[in-house]
C-alpha positions as CSV (number, residue, x, y, z in Angstrom):
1,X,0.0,0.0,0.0
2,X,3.0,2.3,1.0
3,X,4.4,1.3,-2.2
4,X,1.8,2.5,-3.9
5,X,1.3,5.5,-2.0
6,X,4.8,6.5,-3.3
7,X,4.2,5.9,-7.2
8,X,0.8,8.3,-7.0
9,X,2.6,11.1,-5.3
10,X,5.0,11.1,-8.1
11,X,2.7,10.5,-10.4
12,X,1.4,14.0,-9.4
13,X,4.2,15.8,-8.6
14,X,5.1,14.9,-12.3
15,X,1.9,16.3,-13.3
16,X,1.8,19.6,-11.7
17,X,6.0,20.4,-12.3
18,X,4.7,19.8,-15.7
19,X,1.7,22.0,-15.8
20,X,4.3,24.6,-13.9
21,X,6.4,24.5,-16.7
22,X,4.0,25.1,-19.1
23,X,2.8,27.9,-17.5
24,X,6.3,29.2,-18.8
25,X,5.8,28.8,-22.2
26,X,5.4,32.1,-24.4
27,X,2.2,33.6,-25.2
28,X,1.7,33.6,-28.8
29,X,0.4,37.1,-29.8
30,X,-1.0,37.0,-33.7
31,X,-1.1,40.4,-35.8
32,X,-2.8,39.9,-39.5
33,X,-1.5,42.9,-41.3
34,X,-1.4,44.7,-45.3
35,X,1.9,46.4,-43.8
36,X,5.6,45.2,-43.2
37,X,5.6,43.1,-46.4
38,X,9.2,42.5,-47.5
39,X,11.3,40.2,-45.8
40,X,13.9,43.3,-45.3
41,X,10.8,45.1,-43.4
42,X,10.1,42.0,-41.6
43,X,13.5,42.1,-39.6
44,X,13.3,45.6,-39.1
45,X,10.4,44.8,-36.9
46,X,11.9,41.7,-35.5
47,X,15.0,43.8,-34.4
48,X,13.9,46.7,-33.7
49,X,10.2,46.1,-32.2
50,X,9.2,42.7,-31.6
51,X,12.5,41.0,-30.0
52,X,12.8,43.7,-26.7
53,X,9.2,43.3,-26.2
54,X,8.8,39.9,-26.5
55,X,11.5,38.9,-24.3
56,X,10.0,41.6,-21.3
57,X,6.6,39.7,-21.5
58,X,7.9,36.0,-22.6
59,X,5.8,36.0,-25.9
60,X,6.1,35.7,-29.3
61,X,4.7,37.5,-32.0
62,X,3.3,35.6,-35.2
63,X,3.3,38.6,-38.1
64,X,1.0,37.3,-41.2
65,X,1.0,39.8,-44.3
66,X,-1.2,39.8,-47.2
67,X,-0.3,41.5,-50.1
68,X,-4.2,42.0,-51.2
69,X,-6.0,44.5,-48.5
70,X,-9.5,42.1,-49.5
71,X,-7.7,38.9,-48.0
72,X,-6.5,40.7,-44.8
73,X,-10.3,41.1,-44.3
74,X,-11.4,37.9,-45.0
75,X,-9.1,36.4,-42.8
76,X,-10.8,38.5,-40.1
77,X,-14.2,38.2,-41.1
78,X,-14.0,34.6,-41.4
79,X,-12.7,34.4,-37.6
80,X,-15.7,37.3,-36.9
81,X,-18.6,35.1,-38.4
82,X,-17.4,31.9,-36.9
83,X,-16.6,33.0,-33.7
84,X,-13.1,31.1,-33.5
85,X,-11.1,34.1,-33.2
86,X,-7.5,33.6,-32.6
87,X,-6.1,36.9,-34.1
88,X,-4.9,39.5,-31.6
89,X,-4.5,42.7,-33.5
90,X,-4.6,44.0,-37.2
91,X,-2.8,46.3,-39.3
92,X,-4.9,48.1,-42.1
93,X,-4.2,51.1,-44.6
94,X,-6.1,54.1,-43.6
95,X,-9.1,53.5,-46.4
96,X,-9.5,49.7,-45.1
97,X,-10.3,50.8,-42.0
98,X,-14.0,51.3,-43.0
99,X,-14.6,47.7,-43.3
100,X,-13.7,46.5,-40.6
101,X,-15.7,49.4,-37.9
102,X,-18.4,51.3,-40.0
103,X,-19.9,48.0,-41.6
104,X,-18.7,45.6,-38.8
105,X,-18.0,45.5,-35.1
106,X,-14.3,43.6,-35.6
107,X,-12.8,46.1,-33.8
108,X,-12.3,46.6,-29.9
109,X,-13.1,50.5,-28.4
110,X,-9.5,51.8,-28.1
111,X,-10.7,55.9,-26.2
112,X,-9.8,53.7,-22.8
113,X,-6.4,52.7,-24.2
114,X,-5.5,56.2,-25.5
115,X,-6.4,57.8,-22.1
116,X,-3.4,55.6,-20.4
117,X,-1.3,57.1,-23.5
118,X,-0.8,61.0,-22.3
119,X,2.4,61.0,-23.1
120,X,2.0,61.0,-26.5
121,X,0.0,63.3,-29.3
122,X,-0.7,61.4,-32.3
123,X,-1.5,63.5,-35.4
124,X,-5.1,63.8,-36.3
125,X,-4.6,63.6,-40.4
126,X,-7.0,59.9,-40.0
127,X,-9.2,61.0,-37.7
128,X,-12.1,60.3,-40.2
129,X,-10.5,56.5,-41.0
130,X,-9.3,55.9,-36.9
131,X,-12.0,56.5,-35.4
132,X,-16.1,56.0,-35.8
133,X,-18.2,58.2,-34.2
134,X,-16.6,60.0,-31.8
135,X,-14.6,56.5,-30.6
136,X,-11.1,55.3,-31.4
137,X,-10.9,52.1,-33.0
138,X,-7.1,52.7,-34.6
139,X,-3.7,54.3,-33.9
140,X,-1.9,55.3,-36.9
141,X,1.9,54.0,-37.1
142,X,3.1,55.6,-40.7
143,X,1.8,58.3,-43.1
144,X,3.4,58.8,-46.5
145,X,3.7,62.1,-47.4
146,X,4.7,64.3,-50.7
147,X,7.8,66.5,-50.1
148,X,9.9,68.9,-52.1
149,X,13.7,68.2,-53.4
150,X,15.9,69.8,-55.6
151,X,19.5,69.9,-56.6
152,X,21.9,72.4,-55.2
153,X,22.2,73.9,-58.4
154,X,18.8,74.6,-58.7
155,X,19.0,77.2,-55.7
156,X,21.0,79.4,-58.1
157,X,17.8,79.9,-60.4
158,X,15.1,80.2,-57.4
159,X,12.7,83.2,-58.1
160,X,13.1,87.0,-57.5
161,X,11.8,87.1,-53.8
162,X,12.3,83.6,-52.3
163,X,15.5,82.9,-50.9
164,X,16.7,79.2,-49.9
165,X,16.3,80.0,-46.5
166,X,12.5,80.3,-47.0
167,X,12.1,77.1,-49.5
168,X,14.1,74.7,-46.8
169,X,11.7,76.3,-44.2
170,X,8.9,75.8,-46.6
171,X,8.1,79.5,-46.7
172,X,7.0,79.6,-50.6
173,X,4.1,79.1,-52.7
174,X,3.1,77.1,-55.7
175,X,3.2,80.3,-57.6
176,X,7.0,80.3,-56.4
177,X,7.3,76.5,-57.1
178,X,6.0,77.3,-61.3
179,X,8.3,80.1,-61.5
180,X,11.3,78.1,-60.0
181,X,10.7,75.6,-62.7
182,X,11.8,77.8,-65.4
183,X,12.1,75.4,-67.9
184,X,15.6,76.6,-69.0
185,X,17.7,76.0,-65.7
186,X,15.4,74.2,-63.7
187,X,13.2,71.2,-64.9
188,X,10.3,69.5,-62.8
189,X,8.8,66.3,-63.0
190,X,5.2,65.3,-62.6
191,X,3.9,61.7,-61.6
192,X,1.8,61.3,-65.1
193,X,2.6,57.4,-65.8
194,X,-1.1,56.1,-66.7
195,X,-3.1,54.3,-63.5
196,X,-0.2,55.6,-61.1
197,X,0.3,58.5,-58.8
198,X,-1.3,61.9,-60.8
199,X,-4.4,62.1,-59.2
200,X,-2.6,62.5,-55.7
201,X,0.7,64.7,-56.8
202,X,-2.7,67.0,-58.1
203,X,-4.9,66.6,-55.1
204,X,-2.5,67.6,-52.5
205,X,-1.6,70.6,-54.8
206,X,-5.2,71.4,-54.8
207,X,-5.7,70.8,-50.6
208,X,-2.8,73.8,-50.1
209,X,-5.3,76.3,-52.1
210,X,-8.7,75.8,-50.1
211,X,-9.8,75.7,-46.7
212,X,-12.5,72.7,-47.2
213,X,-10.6,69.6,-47.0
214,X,-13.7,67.2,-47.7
215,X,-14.6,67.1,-51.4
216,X,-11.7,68.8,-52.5
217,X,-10.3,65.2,-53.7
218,X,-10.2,63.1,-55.4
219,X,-13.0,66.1,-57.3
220,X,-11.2,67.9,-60.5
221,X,-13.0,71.1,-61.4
222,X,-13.1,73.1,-58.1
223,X,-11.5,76.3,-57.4
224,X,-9.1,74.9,-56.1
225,X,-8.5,71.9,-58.4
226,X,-8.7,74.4,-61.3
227,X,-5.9,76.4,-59.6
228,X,-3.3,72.7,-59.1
229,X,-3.8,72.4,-63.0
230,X,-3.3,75.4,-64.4
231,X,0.0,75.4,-62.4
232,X,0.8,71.8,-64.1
233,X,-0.1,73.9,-67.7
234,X,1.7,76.8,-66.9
235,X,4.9,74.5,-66.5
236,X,4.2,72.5,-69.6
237,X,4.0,75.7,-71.7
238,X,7.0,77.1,-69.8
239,X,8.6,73.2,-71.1
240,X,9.4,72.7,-67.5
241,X,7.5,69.5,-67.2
242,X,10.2,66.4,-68.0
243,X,9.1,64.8,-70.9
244,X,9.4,61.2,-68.8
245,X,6.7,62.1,-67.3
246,X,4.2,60.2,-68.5
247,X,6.5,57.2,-68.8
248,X,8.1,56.6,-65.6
249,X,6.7,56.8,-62.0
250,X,10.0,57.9,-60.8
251,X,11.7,61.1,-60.3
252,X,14.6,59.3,-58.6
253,X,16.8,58.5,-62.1
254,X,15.9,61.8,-63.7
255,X,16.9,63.7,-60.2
256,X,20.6,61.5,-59.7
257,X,20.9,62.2,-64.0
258,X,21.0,65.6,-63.5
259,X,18.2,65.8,-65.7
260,X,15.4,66.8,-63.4
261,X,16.5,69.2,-60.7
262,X,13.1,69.7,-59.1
263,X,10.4,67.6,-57.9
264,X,7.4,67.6,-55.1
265,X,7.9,64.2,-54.5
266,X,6.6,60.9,-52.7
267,X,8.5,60.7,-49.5
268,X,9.5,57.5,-49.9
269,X,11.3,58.5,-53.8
270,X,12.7,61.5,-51.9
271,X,14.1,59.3,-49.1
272,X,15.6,57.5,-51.8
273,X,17.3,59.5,-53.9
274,X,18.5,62.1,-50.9
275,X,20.2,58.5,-48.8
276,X,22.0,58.1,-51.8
277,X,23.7,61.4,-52.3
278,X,22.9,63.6,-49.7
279,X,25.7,66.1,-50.5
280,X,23.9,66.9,-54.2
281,X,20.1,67.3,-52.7
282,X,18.3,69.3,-50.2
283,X,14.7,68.4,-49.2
284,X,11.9,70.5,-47.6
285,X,8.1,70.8,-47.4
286,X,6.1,70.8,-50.0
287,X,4.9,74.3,-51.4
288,X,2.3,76.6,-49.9
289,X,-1.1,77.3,-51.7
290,X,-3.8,80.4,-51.5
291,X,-4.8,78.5,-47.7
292,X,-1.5,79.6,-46.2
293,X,-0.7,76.2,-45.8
294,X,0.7,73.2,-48.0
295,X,-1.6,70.2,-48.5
296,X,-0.8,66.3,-49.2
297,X,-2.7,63.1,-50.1
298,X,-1.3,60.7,-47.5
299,X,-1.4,57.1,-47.3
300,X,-0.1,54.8,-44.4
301,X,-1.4,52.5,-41.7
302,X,-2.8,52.1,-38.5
303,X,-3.0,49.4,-36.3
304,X,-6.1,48.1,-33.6
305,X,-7.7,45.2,-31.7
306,X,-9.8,43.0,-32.6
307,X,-13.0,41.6,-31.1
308,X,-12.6,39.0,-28.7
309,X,-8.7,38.7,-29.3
310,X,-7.8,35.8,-27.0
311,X,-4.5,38.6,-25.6
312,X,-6.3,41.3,-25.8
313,X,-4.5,42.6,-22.6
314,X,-1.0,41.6,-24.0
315,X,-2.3,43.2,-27.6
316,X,-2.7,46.3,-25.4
317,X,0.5,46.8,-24.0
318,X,1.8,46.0,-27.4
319,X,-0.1,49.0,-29.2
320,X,1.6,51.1,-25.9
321,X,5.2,49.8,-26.7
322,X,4.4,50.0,-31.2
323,X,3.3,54.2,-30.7
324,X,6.2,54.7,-28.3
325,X,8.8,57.5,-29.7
326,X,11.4,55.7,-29.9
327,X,9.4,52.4,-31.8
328,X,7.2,54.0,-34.3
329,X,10.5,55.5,-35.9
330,X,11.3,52.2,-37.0
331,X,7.3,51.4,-37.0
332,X,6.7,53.3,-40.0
333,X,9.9,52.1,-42.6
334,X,11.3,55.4,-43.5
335,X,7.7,56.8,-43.7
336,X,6.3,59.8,-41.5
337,X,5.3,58.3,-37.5
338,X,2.5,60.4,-37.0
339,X,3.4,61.2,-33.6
340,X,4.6,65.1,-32.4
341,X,7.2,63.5,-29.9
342,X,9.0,61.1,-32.5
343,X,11.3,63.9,-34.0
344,X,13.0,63.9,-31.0
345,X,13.7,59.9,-31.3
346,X,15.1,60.4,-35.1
347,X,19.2,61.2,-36.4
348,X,20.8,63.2,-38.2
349,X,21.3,60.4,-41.1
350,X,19.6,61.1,-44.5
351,X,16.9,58.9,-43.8
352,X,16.0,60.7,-40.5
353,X,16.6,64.4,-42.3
354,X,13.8,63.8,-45.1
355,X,11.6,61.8,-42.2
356,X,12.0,65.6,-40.3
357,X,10.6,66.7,-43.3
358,X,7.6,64.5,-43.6
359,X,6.5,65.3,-40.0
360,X,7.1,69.2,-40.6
361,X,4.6,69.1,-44.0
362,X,2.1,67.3,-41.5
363,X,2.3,70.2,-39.1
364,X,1.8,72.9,-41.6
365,X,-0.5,70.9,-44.3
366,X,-3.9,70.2,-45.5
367,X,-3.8,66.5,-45.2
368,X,-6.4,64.3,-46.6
369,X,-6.6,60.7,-46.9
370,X,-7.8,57.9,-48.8
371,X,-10.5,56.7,-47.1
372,X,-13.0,57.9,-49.8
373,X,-12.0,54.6,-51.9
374,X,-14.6,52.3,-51.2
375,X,-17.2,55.0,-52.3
376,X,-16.0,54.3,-55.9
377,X,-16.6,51.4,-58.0
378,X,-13.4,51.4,-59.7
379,X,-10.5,53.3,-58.1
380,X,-8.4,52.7,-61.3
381,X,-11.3,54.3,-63.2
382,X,-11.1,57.3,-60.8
383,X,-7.4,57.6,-61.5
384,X,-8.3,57.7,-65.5
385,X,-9.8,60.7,-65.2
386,X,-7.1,62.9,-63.9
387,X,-5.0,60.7,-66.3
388,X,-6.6,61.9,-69.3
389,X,-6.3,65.6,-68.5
390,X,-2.7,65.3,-67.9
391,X,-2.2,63.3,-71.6
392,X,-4.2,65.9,-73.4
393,X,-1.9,68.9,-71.4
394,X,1.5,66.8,-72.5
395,X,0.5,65.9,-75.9
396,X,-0.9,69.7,-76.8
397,X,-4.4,69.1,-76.6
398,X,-4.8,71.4,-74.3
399,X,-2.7,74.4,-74.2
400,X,-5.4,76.8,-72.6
401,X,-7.3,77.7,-69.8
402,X,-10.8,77.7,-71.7
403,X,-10.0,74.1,-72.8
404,X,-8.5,72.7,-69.1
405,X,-11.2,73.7,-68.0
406,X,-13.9,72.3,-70.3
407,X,-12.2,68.9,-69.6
408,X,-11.9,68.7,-66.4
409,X,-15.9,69.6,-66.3
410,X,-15.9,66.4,-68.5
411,X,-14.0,64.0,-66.7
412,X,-15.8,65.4,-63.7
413,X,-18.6,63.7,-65.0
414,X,-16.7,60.6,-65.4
415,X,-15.6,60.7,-61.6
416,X,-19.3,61.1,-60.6
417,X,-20.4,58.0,-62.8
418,X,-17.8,56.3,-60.9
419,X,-19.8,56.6,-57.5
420,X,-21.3,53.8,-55.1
């Protein structure tokens, strides 16, 4: 009976030392996420974000990336609608965001979380794609931005007036900007490859000349739309407008050529092609318009919990450590954090110097965002409309006001067919 006795108590003492050390074993938090996509992104995040705080609160993070925003949201919609949910957190672009909290409840009520975050002021560029009525649902971790650079020589052509002291602070206009790009000493290149990047070089041009931020894109014969391309005609009649316009999506060859010396630019080209010869470039914030202030289209991400996440308390405390300072410089991959306090966690390298720049055009811009996509039917349909007015300005179609004018009236038309 002793004997017996003997073999039971280690029988248990087997079973709980064993259920101790599994206690032990790291929490597995899971993020589903359209951002951090290339492997070389990947180990930024390992390195620089996940390792530290996995090893403080003995987990590990499972990242999943989808290329398509559509299977991101399936992935969480299938876990939603079966109610197996073992997702933690998602990362979504700023005109996702819609799906998952306006038509759907997949997302947890962050205004709690952000009140244990007072150390921090996030920008509020996304306010209309982070939060749904009044709460917060997402914290953005990266905006992309359009910036200026030129080449050193072209600060020996700048306009009568404007002195390089007031473009680096980005104390000029647009009117300055068209008169810069003489044509003679200083070209400029415009993002006119077909389906690409037009109809947001144009719409942040327009945001810097009104004070109404809703409407004025992705729209094309306001005021102030009417005022972004006449500048864009102005320069093609001046020739100032690089003829590779409408063929590559690039400034960054035509800038390092010597062949384009001017350019209001995607951050991430600017980042680019300043990292690579920083002693030939200087960048600075994109131009002013008739609001006072600049204006960009801006793009990026945001991250949130979602409903029912099995670590929602550990997903918590990761959001906290992500929209630190010193993480959501390395957060947002050489894009803009949109957080006040993160200049004071960047360098002096190149990288960091145009990053300053991105956060300095927030400050001081019209921002708006994409979140107007999903009111379209075809986005690449909306893009075809500011596509054709550029073609008809470079290929001499138009080469008036009067005629500008009466197309974009028409492919105004065409953008309206295009809504939901």
């Amino acid at each position: 009976m002793k004997k017996i006795i003997i073999v039971l108590f280690a029988v248990t003492l087997v079973a709980v030392l064993g259920a101790c050390g599994g206690s032990d074993d790291p929490t597995v938090l899971v993020i589903q996420s359209s951002f951090v996509r290339e492997v070389s992104e990947k180990e930024i995040y390992q390195t620089e974000i996940f390792d530290a705080f996995e090893e403080e609160h003995n987990v590990t993070i499972e990242l999943n990336t989808y290329s398509e925003v559509g299977n991101l949201y399936d992935k969480i919609k299938t876990e939603q609608d079966s109610g197996e949910i073992t997702s933690d957190l998602v990362i979504a672009h700023y005109s996702d965001m819609v799906n998952y909290k306006s038509n759907n409840s997949y997302m947890m009520d962050l205004d709690d979380l952000e009140g244990e975050m007072d150390d921090r002021t996030f920008l509020d560029a996304f306010e209309t794609s982070t939060f749904e009525n009044g709460i917060r649902y997402f914290f953005p971790i990266n905006i992309d931005v359009y910036i200026g650079i030129a080449a050193n020589s072209a600060f020996d052509h700048l306009p009568t007036g404007v002195t390089e002291a007031d473009v680096l602070a980005g104390d000029y206009t647009w009117d300055d900007y068209v008169a810069w790009a003489d044509g003679d000493n200083v070209t400029t290149f415009i993002k006119g490859l077909a389906a690409s990047q037009i109809i947001y070089q144009i719409g942040g041009m327009a945001l810097s000349h009104t004070d109404i931020i809703e409407g004025t894109f992705p729209n094309l014969n306001s005021t102030a739309n009417q005022r972004a391309w006449n500048a864009i005609l102005e320069m093609k009649l001046n020739g100032a407008i690089h003829a590779e316009s409408t063929t590559v999506n690039s400034a960054q060859d035509l800038l390092e050529a010597g062949n384009v010396q001017l350019a209001f630019e995607h951050q991430s080209v600017v980042g680019l092609t300043y990292a690579g010869a920083p002693a030939q470039f200087k960048v600075f914030p994109g131009p002013k318009g008739d609001s006072g202030n600049a204006g960009t289209i801006a793009g990026g991400h945001g991250i949130g919990i979602i409903e029912g996440a099995p670590n929602a308390e550990l997903a918590e405390e990761f959001i906290k450590w992500i929209t630190a300072p010193e993480q959501i410089v390395h957060a947002a991959l050489g894009s803009t954090p949109p957080l006040l306090e993160a200049t004071a966690a960047l360098g002096t390298s190149p990288s960091d110097e145009v990053v300053k720049m991105g956060v300095a055009t927030l400050e001081n811009s019209n921002v708006e965002g994409l979140q107007m996509i999903p009111n379209y039917t075809d986005w690449g349909g909306v893009k075809g409309c500011s596509d054709a007015v550029f073609t008809k300005i470079m290929d001499g179609t138009i080469t008036t006001e009067a005629q500008l004018l009466a197309e974009l009236n028409t492919q105004q038309a065409n953008l309206e067919a295009l809504e939901k």
